[in-house]
C-alpha positions as CSV (number, residue, x, y, z in Angstrom):
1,X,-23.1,-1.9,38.8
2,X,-24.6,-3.3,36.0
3,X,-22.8,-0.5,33.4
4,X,-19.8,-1.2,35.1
5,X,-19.5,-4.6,35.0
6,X,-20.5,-4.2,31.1
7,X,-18.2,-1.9,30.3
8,X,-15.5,-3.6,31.9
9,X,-16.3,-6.4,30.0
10,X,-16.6,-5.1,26.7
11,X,-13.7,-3.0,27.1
12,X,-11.1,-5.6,27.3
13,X,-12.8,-8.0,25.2
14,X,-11.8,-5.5,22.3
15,X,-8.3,-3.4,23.5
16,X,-5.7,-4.0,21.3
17,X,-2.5,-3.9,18.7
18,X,-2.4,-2.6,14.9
19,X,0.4,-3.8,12.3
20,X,-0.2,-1.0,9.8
21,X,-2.2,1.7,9.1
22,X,-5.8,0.8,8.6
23,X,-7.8,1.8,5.1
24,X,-9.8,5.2,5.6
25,X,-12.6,3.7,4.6
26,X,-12.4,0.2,7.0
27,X,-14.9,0.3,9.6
28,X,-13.9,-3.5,11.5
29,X,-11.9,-6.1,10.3
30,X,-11.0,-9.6,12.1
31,X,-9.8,-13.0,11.8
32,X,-10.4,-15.9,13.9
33,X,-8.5,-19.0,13.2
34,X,-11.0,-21.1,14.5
35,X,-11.3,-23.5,17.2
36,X,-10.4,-26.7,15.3
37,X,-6.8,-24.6,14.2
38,X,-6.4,-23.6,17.9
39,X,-6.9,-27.3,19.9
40,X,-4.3,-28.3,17.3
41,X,-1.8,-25.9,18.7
42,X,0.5,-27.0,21.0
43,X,-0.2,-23.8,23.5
44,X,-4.0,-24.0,24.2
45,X,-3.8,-25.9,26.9
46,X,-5.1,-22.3,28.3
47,X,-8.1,-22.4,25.9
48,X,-8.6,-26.1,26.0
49,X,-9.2,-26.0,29.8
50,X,-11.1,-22.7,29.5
51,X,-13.6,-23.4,26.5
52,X,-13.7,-27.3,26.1
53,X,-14.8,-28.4,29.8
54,X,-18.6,-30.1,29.6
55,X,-19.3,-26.2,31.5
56,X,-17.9,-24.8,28.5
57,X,-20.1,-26.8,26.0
58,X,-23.4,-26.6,27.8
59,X,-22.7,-22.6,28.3
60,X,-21.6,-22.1,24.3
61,X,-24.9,-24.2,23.5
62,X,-26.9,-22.1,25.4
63,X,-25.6,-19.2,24.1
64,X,-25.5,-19.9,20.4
65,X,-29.1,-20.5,21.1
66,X,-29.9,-17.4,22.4
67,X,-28.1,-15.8,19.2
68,X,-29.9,-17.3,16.7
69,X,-33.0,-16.2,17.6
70,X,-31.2,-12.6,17.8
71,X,-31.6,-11.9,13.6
72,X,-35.2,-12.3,13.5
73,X,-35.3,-9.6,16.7
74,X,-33.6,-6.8,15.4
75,X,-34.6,-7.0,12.0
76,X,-38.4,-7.8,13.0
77,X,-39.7,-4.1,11.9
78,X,-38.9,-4.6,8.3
79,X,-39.9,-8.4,7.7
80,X,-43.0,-10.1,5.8
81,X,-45.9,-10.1,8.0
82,X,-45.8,-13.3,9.3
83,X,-42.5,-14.3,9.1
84,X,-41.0,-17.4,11.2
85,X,-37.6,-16.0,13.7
86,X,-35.0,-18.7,11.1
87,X,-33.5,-19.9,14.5
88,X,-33.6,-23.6,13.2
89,X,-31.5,-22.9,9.7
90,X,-29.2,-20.0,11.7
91,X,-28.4,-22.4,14.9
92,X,-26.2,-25.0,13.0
93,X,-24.5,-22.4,10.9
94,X,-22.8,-20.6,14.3
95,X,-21.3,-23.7,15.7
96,X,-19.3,-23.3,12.2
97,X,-18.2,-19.7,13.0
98,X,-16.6,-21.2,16.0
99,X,-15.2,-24.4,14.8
100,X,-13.8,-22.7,11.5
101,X,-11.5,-20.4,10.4
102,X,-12.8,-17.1,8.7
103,X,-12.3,-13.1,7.4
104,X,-14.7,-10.3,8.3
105,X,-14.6,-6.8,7.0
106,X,-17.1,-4.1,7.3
107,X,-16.4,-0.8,5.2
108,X,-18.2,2.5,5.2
109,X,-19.6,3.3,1.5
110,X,-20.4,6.6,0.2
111,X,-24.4,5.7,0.0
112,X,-24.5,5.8,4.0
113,X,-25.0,2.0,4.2
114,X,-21.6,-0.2,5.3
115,X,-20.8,-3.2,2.9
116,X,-19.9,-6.4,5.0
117,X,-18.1,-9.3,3.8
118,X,-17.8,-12.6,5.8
119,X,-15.4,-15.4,4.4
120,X,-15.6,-18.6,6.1
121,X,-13.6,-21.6,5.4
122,X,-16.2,-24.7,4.6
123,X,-16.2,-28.3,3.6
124,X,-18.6,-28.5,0.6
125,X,-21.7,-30.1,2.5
126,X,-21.3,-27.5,4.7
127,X,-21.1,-24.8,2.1
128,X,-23.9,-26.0,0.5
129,X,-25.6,-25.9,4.0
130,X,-24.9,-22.4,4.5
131,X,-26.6,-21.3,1.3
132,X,-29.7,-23.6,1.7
133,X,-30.4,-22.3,4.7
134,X,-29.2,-18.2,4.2
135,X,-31.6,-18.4,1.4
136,X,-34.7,-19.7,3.0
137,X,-34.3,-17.2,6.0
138,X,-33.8,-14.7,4.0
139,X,-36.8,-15.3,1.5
140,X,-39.1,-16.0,4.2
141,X,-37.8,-12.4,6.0
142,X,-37.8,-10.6,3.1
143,X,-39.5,-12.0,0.0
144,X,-36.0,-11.7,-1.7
145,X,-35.6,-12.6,-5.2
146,X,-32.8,-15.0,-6.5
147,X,-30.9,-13.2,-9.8
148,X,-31.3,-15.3,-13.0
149,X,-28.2,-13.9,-14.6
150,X,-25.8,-13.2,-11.6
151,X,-25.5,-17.0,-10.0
152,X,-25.8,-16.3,-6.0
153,X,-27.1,-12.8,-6.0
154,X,-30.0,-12.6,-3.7
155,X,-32.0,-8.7,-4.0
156,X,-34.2,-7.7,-1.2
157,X,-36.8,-5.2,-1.4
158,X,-35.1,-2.2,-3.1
159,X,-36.6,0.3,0.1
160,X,-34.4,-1.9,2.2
161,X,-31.0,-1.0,3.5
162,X,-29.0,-3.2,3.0
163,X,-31.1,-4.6,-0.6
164,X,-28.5,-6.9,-1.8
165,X,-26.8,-10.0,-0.8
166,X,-24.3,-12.4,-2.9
167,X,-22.7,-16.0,-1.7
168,X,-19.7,-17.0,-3.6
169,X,-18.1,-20.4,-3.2
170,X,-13.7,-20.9,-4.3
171,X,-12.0,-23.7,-3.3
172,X,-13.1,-24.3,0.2
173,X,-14.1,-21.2,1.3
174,X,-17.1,-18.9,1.3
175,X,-17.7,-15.7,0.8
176,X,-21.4,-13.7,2.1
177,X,-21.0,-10.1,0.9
178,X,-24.0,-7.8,1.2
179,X,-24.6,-4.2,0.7
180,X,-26.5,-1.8,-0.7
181,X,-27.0,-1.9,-4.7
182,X,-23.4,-2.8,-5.6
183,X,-21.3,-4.8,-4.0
184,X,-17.3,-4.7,-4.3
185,X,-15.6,-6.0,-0.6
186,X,-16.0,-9.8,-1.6
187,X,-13.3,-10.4,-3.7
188,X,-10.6,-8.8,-1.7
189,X,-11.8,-10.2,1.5
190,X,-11.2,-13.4,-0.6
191,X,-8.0,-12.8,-1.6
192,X,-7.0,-12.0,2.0
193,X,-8.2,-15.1,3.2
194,X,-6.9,-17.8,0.3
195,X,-3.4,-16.0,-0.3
196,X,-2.5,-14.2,3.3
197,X,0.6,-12.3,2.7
198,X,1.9,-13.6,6.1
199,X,1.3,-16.8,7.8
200,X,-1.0,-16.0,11.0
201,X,0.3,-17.0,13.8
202,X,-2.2,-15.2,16.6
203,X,-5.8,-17.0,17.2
204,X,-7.5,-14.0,17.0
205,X,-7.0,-10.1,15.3
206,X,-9.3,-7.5,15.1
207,X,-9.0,-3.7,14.0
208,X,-12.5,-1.7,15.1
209,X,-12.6,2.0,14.1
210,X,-15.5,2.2,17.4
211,X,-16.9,5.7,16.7
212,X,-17.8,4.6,13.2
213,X,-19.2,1.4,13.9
214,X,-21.6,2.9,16.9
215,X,-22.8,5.5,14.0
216,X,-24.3,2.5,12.2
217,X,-24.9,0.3,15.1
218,X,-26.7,2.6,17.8
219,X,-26.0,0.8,21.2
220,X,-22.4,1.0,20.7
221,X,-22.7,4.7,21.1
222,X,-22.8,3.6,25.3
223,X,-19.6,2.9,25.1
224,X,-16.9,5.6,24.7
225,X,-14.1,3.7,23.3
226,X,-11.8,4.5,20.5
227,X,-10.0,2.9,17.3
228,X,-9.1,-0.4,18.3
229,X,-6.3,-2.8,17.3
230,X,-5.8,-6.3,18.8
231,X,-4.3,-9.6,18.8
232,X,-4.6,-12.6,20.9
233,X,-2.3,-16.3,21.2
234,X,-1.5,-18.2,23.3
235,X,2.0,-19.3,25.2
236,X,3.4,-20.0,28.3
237,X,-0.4,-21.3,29.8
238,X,-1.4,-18.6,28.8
239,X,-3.9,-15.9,26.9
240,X,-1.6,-13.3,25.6
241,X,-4.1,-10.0,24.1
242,X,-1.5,-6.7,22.9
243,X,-3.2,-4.0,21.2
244,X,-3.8,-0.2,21.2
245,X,-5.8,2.2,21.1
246,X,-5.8,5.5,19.0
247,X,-7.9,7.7,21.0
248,X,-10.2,10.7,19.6
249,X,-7.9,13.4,21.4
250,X,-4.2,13.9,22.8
251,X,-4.0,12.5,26.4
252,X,-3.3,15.1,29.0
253,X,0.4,14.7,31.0
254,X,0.7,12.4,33.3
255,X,1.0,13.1,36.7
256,X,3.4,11.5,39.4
257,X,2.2,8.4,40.8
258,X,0.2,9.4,44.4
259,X,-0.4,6.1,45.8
260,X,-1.8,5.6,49.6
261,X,0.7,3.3,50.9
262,X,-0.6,3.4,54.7
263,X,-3.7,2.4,53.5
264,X,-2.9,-0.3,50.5
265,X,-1.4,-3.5,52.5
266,X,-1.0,-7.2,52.4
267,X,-2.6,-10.1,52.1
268,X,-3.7,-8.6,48.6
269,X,-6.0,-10.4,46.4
270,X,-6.0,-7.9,43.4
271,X,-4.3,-4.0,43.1
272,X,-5.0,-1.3,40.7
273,X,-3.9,1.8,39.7
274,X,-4.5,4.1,36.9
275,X,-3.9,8.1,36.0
276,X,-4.6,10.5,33.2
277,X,-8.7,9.7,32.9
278,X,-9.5,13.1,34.6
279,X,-10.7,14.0,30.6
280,X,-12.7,10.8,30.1
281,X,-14.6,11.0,33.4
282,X,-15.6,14.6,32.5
283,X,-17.1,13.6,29.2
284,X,-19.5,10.4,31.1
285,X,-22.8,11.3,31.5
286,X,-23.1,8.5,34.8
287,X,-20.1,10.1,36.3
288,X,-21.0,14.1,36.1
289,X,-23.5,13.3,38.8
290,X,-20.9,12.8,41.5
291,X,-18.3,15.1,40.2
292,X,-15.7,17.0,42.3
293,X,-13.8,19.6,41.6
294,X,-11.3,19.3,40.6
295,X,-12.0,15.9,39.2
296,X,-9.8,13.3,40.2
297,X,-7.2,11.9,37.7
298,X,-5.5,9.2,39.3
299,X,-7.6,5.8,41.0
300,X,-6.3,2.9,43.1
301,X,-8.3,0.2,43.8
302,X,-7.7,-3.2,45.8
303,X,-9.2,-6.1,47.6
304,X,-7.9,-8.3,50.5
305,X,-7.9,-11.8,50.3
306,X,-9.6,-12.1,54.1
307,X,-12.9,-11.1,53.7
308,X,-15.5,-11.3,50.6
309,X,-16.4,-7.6,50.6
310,X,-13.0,-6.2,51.2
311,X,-12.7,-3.9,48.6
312,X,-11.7,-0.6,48.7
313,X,-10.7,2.7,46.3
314,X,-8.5,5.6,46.7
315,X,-8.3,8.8,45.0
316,X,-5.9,11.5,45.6
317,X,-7.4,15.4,45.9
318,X,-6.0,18.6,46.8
319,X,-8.4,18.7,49.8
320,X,-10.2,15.9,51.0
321,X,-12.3,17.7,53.9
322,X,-13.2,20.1,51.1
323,X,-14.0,16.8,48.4
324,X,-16.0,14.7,50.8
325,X,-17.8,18.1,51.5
326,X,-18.5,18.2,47.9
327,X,-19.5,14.8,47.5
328,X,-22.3,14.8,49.9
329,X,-23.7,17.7,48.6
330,X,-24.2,15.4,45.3
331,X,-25.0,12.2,46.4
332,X,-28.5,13.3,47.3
333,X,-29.5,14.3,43.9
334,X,-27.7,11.5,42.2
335,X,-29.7,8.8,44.8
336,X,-32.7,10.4,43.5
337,X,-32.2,10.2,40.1
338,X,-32.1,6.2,40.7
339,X,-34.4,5.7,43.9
340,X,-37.1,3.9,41.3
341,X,-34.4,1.3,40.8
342,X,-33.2,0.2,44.4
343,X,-34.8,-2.3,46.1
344,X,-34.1,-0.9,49.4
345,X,-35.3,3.0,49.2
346,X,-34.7,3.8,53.0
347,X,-31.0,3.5,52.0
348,X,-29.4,6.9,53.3
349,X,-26.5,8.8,53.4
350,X,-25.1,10.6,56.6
351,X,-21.8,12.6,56.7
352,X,-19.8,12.7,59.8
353,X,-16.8,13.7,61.1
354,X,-15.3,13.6,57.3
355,X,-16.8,10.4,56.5
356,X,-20.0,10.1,54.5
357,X,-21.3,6.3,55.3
358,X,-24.4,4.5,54.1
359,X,-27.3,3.0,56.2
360,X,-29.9,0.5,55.4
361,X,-27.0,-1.8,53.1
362,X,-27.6,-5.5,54.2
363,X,-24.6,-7.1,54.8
364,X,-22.0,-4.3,54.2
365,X,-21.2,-1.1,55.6
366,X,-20.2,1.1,52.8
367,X,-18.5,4.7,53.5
368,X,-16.0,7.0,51.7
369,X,-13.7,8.9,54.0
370,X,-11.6,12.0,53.9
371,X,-8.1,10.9,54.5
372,X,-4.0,12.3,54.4
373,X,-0.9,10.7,54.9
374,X,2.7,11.5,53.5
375,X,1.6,11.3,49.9
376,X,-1.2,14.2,50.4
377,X,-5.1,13.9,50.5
378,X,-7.2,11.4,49.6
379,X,-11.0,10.1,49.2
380,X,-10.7,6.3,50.8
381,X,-13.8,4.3,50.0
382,X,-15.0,0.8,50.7
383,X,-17.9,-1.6,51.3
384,X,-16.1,-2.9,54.9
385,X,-14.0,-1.6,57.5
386,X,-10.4,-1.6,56.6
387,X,-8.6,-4.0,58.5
388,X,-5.0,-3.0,60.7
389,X,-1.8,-2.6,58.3
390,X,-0.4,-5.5,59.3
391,X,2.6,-6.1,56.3
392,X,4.3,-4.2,53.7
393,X,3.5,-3.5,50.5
394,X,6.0,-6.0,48.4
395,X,8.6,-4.0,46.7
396,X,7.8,-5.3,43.3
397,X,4.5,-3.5,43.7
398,X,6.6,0.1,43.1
399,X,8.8,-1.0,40.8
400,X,6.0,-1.7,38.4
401,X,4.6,1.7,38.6
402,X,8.3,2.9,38.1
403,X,8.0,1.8,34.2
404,X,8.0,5.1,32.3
405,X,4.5,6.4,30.7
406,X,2.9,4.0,32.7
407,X,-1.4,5.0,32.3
408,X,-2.8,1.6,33.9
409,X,-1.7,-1.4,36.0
410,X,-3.5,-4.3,37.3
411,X,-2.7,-7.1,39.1
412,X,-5.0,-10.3,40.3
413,X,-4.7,-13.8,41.7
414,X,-7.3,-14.4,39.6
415,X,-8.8,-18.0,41.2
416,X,-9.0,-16.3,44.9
417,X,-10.8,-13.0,43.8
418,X,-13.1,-15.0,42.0
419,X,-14.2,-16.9,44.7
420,X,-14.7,-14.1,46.7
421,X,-16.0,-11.4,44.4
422,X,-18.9,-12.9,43.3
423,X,-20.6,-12.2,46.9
424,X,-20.0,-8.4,46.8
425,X,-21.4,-8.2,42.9
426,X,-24.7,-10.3,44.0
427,X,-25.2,-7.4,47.0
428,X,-25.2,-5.1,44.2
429,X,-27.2,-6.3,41.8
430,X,-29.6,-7.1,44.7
431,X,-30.0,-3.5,46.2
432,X,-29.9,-2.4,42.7
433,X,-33.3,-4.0,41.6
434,X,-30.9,-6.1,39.3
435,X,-31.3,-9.9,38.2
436,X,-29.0,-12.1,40.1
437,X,-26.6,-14.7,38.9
438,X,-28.4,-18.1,39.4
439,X,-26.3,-20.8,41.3
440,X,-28.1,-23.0,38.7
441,X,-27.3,-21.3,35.4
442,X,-25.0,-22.6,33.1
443,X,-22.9,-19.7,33.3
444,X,-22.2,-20.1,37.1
445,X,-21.3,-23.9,36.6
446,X,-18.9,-22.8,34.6
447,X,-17.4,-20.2,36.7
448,X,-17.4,-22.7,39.7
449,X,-15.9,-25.6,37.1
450,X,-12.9,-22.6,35.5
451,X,-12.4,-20.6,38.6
452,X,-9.9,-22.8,40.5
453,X,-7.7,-23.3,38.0
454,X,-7.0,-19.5,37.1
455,X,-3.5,-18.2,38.2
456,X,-2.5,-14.8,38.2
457,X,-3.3,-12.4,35.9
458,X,-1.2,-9.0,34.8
459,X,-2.5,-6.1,32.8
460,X,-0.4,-3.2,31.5
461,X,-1.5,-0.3,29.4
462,X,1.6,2.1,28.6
463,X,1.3,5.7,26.6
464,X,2.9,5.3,23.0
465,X,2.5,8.4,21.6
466,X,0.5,11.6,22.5
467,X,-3.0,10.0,21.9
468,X,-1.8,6.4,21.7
469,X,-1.5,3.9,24.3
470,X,-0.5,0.3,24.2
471,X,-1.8,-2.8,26.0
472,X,-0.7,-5.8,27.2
473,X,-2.0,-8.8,29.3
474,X,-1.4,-12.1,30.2
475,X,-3.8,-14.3,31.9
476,X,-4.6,-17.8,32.2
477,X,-8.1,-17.4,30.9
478,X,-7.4,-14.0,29.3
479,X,-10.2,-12.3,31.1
480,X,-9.6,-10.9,35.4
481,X,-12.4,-12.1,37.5
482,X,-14.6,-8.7,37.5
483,X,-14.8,-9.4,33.9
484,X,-15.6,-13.0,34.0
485,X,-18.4,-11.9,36.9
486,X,-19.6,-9.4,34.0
487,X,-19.5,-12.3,31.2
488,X,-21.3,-14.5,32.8
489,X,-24.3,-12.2,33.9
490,X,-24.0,-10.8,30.6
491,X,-24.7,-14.3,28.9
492,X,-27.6,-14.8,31.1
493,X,-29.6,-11.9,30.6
494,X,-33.1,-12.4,29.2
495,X,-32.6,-9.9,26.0
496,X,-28.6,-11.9,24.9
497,X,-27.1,-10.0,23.2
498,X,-28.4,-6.8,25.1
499,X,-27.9,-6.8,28.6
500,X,-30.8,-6.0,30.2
501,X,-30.5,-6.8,34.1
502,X,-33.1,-4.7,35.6
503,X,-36.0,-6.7,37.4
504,X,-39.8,-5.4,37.0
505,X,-40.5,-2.8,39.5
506,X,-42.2,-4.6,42.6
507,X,-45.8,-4.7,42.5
508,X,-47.4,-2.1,45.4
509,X,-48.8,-3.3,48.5
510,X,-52.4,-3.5,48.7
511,X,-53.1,-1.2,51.8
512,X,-54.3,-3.2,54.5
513,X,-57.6,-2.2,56.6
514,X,-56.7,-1.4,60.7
515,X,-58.2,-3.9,62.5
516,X,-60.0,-1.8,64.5
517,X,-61.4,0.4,61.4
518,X,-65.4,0.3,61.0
519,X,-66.3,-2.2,58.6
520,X,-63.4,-4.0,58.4
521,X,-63.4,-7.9,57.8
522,X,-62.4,-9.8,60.9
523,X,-58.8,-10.9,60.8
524,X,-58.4,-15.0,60.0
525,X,-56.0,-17.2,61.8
526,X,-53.3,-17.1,58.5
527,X,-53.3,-20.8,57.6
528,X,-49.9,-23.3,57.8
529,X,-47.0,-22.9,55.4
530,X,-47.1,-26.0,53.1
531,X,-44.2,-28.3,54.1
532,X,-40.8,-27.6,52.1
533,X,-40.6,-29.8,49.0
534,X,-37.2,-32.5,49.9
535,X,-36.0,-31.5,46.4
């Protein structure tokens, strides 16, 4: 659940659209026009009431905090012995990465290390702020020295990678540029950012080439995703976020559209549909544990709006008493692989009569069934029993799925699945042995303070070319309510900016002596629970 809900997360967070052809050489490039730019504009009303609540601020101040603490632990290996974590000079320079406008750019260089330039548009007392403070983290991290002849060139160490920094001020902007023995990206970044040769008019772009990055920056490499192109604005109430994605290899053709309409049916609270991942699900290392052959390639998953764990999934094979068959046979090795992790080990699966169903789940009663109707076979999975068809699917439903090269759909009301969504995700993380969401946490207020005020939310991702697809979405708050879920838990977990979830194993149970065992200590009347505390 927990790699789910972060790659969902990260995944759409980064999905975009490119205006040219990107540099060989550029490993990420973005521009944020900063919050103060964005409040002016007369279309965030969307990202007023999503970012500026008194939720918001309390969540973004926990947050920054948590990051700028973040430096100090990932560099810790290579600093002075004895060296302070800089959180008190870093902390007031992030609230300026939100509130301002600025350029980054990170470019491979043939000496292995990436150069990365950062321009950031300043006032001059913050400027001078920013190179106060930079220089006494840095010195007391490092030991750097400051160059007498090159004004703003701080060295490090020359073992270290990267060993040199430089901070430039022109006009009102400022440029942090740092690399290894030469440095070269902080004039054009510059240049970019005082002369843009068109006026922007989206809040955020970002181009990520994602294989590159995760060679430098190991834990992207658990997430397969591919060169990245996006842009984000708003309009209309909305979040608007285009992009594409230029993927590694050609995608495979795209089969016809085999939807279970007996089992899909109203009152829907969210509906999803996607084809053509057969390839991607053969190359995840999670997935190859449950595979069937031959591996699905189309998914459909949707929730109803009457119950909280009303969920279900679809997928379409050539023989489902065959498939469930199949999947049995895996699940057992697959539980095993991950029985040090659930908090509930007598958890089994039994198959019968074509359905494989789960016992010892709290709450829910999940199952996967083998099942046909008119549009063949299918593997139908849920956490609750599927309630009667009562009405039709809407006919607007099957005219989206009409639109030619279609790969992925998805449709939410975003405010109503993320009241009841939340219940199922806790169940989860519960059985999982994972750390819960906190009804006192600022990132739950928050949900509880955003959530009723989110409308519906589209997402469309169309094939472009043969290993190109395009994306689209509009949303009220940009983000659907499975990825809001996966924010959230995301900003709360101890190790921000990693995502660490998993609780400490449970301590064992001392054995306890029989009571009728020779030698054992006569058994106590247990002494009276301490009255509840009123608060």
């Amino acid at each position: 659940m927990n790699r789910f809900l972060t790659i969902s997360f990260c995944a759409v967070m980064t999905v975009a659209a490119a205006k040219a052809a990107p540099p060989p050489d550029l490993m990420a490039r973005m521009h944020f026009i900063g919050a103060d730019r964005i409040s002016a504009d007369t279309n965030s009303a969307a990202f007023t009431n999503f970012f500026c609540s008194a939720e918001a601020q309390a969540l973004r101040a926990q947050t920054l905090n948590k990051l700028s603490h973040f430096p100090y632990t990932w560099f810790k290996s290579r600093m002075a012995a004895g060296a302070s974590d800089g959180a008190d000079q870093l902390r007031p320079l992030l609230d300026d990465l939100l509130k301002s406008e600025w350029f980054l750019e990170i470019r491979a260089r043939t000496n292995g290390v990436p150069e990365t330039a950062l321009a950031i548009r300043l006032n001059t007392a913050r400027a001078e702020l920013w190179s106060k403070n930079l220089a006494a983290v840095l010195q007391n991290w490092t030991g750097l020295r400051i160059s007498q002849d090159r004004p703003g060139v701080w060295w490090l160490k020359k073992h270290e990678a990267p060993n040199l920094f430089q901070f430039n001020r022109s006009d009102d902007w400022v440029v942090i540029d740092c690399g290894q023995d030469n440095l070269s990206l902080g004039s054009g970044i510059l240049a970019m950012a005082a002369k843009p040769a068109i006026p922007e008019t989206n809040w955020l772009t970002a181009d990520l080439d994602w294989p590159r990055l995760a060679q430098w920056f190991v834990p992207l490499k658990n997430f397969d995703f591919p060169v990245i192109e996006m842009q984000v604005n708003g309009r209309d109430g909305n979040l608007w976020v285009d992009g594409k994605l230029t993927l590694a290899q050609p995608l495979p053709p795209l089969e016809k559209w085999r939807m279970p309409t007996n089992l899909i049916h109203q009152p829907l609270a969210s509906f999803t549909a996607v084809r053509g991942i057969g390839p991607w699900l053969a190359r995840q290392n999670w997935a190859r544990r449950y595979e069937i052959q031959p591996p699905p390639d189309q998914f459909f998953i949707w929730a109803l709006s009457q119950m909280p764990f009303q969920t279900f999934a679809a997928t379409p094979v050539s023989d489902a008493a065959t498939a469930i068959v199949q999947l049995d046979t895996k699940l057992p090795a697959a539980f095993d692989a991950r029985s040090s992790e659930l908090l509930l080990p007598s958890m089994t699966t039994v198959l019968t009569n074509n359905e494989i169903s789960w016992r010892g789940m709290p709450f829910a009663a999940p199952f996967v069934q083998a099942w046909h109707e008119p549009a063949g076979d299918f593997l139908f999975g849920g956490f609750f029993p599927n309630t009667p068809r009562s009405q039709p699917l809407p006919p607007e439903l099957f005219e989206q799925l009409n639109t030619p090269d279609l790969v992925y759909y998805h449709w939410e009301a975003t405010a109503e699945r993320l009241d009841k969504l939340p219940q199922l995700t806790q169940l989860l993380l519960l059985i999982t042995q994972h750390k819960q969401l906190e009804a006192n946490s600022a990132s739950y207020k928050w949900l509880k303070h955003v959530g009723p005020t989110l409308g519906a939310a589209v997402t469309k991702v169309t094939q472009t070319g043969s290993n190109e697809l395009s994306f689209q979405r509009k949303a009220p708050g940009g983000l659907t309510a499975i990825e809001l879920i996966a924010l959230a838990n995301w900003l709360e977990a101890p190790n921000f900016p990693g995502c660490d979830l998993r609780l400490p194993p449970p301590s064992p149970r001392p054995k306890r002596p029989l009571h009728n065992q020779p030698g054992a200590p006569a058994k106590t009347a247990p002494a009276a629970p301490a009255p509840a505390s009123p608060h």
